[in-house]
VMD Tcl script that builds the backbone (N, CA, C; Angstrom):
set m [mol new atoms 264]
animate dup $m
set s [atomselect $m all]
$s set {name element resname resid chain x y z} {
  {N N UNK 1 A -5.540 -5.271 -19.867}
  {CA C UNK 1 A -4.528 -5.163 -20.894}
  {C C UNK 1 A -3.132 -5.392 -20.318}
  {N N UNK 2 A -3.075 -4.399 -19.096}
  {CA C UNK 2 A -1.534 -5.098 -18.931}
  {C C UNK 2 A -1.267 -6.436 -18.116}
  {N N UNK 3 A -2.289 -6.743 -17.524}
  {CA C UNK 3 A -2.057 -7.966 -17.410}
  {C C UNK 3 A -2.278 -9.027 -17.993}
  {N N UNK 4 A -2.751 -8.813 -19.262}
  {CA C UNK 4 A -3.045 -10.068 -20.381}
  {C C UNK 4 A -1.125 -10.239 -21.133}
  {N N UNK 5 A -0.714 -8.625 -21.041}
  {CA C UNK 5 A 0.795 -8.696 -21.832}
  {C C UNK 5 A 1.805 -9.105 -21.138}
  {N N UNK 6 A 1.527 -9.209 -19.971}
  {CA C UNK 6 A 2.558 -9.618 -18.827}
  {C C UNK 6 A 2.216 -11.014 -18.427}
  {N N UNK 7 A 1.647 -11.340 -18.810}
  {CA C UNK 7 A 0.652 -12.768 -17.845}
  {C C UNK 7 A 0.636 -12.584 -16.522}
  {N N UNK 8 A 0.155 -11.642 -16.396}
  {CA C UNK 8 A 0.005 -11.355 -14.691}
  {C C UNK 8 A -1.684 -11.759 -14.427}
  {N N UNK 9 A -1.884 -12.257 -13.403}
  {CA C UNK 9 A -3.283 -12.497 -12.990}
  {C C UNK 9 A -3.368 -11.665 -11.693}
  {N N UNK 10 A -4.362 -10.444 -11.588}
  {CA C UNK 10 A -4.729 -9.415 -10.863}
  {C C UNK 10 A -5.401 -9.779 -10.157}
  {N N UNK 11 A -5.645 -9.266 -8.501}
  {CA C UNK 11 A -6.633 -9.201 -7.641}
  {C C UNK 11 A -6.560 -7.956 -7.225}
  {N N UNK 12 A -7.758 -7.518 -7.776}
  {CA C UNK 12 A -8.362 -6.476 -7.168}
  {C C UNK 12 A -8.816 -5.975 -5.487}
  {N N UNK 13 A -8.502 -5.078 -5.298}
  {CA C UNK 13 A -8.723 -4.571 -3.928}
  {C C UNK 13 A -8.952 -3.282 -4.122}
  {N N UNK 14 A -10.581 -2.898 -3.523}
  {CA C UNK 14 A -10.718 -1.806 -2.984}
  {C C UNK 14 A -10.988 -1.200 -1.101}
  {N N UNK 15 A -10.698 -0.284 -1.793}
  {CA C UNK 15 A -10.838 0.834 -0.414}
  {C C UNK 15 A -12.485 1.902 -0.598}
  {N N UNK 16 A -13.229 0.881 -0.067}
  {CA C UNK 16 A -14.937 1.821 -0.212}
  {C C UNK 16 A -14.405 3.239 0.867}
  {N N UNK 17 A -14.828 4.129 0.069}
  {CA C UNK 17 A -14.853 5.212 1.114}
  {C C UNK 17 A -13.737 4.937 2.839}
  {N N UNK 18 A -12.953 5.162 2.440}
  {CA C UNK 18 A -12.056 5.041 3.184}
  {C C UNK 18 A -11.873 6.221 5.091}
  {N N UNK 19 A -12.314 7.373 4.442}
  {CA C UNK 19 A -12.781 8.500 5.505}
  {C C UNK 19 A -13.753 7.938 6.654}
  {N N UNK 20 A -14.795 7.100 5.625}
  {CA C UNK 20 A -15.905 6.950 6.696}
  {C C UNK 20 A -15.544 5.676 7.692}
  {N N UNK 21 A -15.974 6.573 9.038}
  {CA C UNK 21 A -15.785 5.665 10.219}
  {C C UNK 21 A -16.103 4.056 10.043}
  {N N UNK 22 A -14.703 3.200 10.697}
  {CA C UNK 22 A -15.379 1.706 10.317}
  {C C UNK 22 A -14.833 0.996 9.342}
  {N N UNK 23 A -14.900 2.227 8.639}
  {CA C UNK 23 A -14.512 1.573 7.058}
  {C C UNK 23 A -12.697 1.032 6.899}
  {N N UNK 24 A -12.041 0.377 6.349}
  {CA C UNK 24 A -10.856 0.143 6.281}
  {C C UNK 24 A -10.003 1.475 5.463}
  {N N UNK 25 A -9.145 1.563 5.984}
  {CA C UNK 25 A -8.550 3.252 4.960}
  {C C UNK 25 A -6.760 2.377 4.807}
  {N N UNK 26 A -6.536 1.331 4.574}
  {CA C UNK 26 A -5.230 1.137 4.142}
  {C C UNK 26 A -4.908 -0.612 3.651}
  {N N UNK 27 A -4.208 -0.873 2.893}
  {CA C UNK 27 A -4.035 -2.061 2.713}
  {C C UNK 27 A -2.393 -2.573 2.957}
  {N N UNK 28 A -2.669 -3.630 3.573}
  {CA C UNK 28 A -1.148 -4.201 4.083}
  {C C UNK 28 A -0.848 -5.260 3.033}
  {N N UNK 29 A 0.101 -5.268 2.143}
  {CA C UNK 29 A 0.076 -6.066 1.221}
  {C C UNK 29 A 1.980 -6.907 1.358}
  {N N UNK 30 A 1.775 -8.400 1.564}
  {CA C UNK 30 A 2.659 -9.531 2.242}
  {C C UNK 30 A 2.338 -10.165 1.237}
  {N N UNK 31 A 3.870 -10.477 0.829}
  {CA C UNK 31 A 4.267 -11.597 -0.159}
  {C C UNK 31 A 4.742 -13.074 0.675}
  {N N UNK 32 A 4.221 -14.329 0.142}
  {CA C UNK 32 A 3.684 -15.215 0.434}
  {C C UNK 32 A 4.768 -16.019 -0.870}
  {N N UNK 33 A 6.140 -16.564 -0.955}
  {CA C UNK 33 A 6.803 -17.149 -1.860}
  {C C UNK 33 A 7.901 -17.844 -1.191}
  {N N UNK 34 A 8.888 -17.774 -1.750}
  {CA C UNK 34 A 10.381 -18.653 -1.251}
  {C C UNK 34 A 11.134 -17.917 -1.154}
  {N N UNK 35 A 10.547 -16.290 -2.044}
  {CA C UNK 35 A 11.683 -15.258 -1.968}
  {C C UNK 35 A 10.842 -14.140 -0.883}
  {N N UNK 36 A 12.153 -13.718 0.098}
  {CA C UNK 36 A 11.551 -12.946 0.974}
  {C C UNK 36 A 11.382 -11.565 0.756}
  {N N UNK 37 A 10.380 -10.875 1.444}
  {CA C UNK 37 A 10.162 -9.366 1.061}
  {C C UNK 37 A 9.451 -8.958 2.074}
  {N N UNK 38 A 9.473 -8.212 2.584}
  {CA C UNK 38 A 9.032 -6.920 3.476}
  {C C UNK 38 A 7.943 -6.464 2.880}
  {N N UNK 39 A 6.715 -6.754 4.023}
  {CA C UNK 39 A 5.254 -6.126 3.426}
  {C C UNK 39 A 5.514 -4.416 2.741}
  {N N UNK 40 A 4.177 -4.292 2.595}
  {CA C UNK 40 A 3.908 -2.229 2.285}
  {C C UNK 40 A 2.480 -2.322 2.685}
  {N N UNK 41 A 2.380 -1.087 2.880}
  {CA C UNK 41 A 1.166 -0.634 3.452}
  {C C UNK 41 A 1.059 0.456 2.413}
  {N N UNK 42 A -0.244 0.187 1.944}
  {CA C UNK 42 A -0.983 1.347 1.041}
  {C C UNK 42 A -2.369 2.024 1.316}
  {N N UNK 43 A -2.033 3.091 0.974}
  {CA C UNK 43 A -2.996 4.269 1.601}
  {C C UNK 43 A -3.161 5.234 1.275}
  {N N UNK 44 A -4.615 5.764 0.940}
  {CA C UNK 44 A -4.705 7.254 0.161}
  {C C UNK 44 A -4.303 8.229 0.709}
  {N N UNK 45 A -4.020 9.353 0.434}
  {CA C UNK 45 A -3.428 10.868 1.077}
  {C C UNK 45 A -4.431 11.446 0.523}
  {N N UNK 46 A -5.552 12.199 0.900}
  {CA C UNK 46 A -6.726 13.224 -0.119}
  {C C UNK 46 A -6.288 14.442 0.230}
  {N N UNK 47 A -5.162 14.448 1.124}
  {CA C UNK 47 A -4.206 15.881 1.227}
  {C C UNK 47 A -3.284 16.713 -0.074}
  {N N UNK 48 A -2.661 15.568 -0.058}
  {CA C UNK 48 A -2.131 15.223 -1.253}
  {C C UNK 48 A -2.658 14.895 -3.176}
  {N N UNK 49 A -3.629 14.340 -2.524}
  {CA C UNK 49 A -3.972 13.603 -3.559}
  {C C UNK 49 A -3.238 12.431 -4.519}
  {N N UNK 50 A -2.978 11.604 -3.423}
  {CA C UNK 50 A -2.337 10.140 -3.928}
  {C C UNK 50 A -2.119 9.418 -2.847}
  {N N UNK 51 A -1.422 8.163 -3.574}
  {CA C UNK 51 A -1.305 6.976 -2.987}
  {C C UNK 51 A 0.162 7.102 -1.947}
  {N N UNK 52 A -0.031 6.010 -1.073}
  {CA C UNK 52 A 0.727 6.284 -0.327}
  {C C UNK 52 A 1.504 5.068 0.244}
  {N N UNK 53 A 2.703 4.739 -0.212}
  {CA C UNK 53 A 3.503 3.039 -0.184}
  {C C UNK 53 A 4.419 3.341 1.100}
  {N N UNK 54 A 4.023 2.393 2.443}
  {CA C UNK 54 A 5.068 3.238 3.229}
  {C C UNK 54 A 6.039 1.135 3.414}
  {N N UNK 55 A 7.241 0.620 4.093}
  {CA C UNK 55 A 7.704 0.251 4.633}
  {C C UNK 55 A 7.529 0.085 6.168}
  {N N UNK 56 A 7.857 -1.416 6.917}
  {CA C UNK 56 A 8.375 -1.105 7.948}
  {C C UNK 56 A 9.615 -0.868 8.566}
  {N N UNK 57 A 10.136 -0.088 9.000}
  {CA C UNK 57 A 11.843 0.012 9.801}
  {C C UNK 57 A 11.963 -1.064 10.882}
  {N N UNK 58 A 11.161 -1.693 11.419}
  {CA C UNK 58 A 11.382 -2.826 12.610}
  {C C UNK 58 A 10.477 -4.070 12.071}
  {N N UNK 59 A 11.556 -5.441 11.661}
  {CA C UNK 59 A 11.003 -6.327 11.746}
  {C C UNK 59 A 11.029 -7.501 13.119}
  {N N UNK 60 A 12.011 -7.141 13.889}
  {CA C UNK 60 A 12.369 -7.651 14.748}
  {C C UNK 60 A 11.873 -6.712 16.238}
  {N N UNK 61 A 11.419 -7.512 17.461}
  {CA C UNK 61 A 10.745 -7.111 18.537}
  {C C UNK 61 A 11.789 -7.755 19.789}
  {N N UNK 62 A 11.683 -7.571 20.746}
  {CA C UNK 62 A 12.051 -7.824 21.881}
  {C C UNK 62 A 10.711 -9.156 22.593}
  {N N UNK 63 A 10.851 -9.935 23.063}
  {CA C UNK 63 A 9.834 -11.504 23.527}
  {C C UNK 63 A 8.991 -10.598 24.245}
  {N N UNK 64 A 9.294 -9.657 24.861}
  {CA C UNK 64 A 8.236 -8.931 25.690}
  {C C UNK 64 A 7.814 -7.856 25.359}
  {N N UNK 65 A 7.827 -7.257 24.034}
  {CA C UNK 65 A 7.387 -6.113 23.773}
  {C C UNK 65 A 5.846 -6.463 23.042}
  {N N UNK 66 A 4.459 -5.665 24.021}
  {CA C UNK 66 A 3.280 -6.062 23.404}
  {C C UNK 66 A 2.888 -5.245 22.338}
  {N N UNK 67 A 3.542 -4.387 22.254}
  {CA C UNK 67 A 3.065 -3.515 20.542}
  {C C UNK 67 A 3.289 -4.022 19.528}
  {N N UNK 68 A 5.093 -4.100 19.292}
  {CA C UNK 68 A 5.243 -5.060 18.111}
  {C C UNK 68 A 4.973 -3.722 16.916}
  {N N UNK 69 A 5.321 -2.528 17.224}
  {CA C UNK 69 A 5.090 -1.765 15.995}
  {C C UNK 69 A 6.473 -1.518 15.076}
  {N N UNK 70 A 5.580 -1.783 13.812}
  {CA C UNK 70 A 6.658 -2.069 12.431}
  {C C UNK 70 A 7.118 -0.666 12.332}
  {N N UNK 71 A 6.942 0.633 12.485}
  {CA C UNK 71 A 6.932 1.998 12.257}
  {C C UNK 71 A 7.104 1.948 10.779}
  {N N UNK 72 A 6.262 2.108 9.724}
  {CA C UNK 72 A 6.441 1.920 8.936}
  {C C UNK 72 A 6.793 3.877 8.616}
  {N N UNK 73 A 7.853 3.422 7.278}
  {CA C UNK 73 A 8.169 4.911 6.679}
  {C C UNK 73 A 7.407 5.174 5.564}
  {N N UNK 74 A 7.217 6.044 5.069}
  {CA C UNK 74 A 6.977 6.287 3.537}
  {C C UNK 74 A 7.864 5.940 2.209}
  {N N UNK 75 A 8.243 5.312 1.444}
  {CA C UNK 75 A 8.932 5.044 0.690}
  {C C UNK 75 A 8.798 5.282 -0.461}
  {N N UNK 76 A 7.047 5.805 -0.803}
  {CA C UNK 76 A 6.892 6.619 -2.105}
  {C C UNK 76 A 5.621 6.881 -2.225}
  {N N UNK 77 A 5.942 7.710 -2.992}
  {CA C UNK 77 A 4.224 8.895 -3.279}
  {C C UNK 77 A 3.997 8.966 -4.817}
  {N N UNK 78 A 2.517 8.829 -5.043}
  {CA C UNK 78 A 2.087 7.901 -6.316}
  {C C UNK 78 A 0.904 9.352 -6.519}
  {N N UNK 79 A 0.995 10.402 -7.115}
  {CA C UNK 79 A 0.018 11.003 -7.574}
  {C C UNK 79 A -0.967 10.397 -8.333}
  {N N UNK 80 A -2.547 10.876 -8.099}
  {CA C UNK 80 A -3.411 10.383 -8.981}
  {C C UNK 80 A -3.457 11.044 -10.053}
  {N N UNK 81 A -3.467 10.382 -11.033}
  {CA C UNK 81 A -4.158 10.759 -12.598}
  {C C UNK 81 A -3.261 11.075 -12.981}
  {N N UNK 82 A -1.626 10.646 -12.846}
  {CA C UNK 82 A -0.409 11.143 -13.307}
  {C C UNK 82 A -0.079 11.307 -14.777}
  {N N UNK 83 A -0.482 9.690 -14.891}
  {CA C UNK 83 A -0.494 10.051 -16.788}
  {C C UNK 83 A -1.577 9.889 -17.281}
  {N N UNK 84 A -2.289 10.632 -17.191}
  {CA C UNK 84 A -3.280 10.806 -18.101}
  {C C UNK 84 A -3.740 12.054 -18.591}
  {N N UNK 85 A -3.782 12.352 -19.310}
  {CA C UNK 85 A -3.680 13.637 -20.847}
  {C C UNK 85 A -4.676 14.259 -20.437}
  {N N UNK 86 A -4.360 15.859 -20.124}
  {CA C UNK 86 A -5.217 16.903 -20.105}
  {C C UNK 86 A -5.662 17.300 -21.775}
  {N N UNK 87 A -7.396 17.389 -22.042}
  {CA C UNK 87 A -7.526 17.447 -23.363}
  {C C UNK 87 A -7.737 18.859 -23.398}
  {N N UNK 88 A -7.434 19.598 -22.468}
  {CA C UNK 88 A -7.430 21.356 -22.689}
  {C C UNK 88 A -6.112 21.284 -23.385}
}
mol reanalyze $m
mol bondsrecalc $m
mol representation Tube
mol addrep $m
């Protein structure tokens, strides 16, 4: 529905069981256009109970640095089942 009203065409991505060893527990999601943007990384919290959109703070590395880590921050927290109507 909302992407029939938007003309948006969706790709789906899941996270199977994310806990279990092996398994993938986050998605790195990179825009691919003319206009630039800074990936996100998404990821469940079952602490919390929600989603979890973080940023990276470093896009830029030093020629010799072999980590190369983005340190990504948190930039927002997405409770599950936010709107949806308690029928008590």
């Amino acid at each position: 529905m909302v992407g029939e009203k938007m003309n948006k065409k969706i790709k789906r991505v899941k996270l199977e069981y994310p806990r279990t060893e092996g398994n993938a527990n986050a998605i790195l999601l990179d825009l691919i256009d003319v206009r630039a943007s800074d990936g996100i990384l998404i990821e469940y919290d079952f602490y919390r109970d929600g989603w979890v959109i973080s940023q990276p703070t470093v896009l830029k590395w030093d020629i010799d640095d072999k980590e190369c880590d983005p340190k990504y921050k948190e930039s927002a927290f997405i409770p599950s089942w936010q709107y949806i109507e308690d029928d008590e």
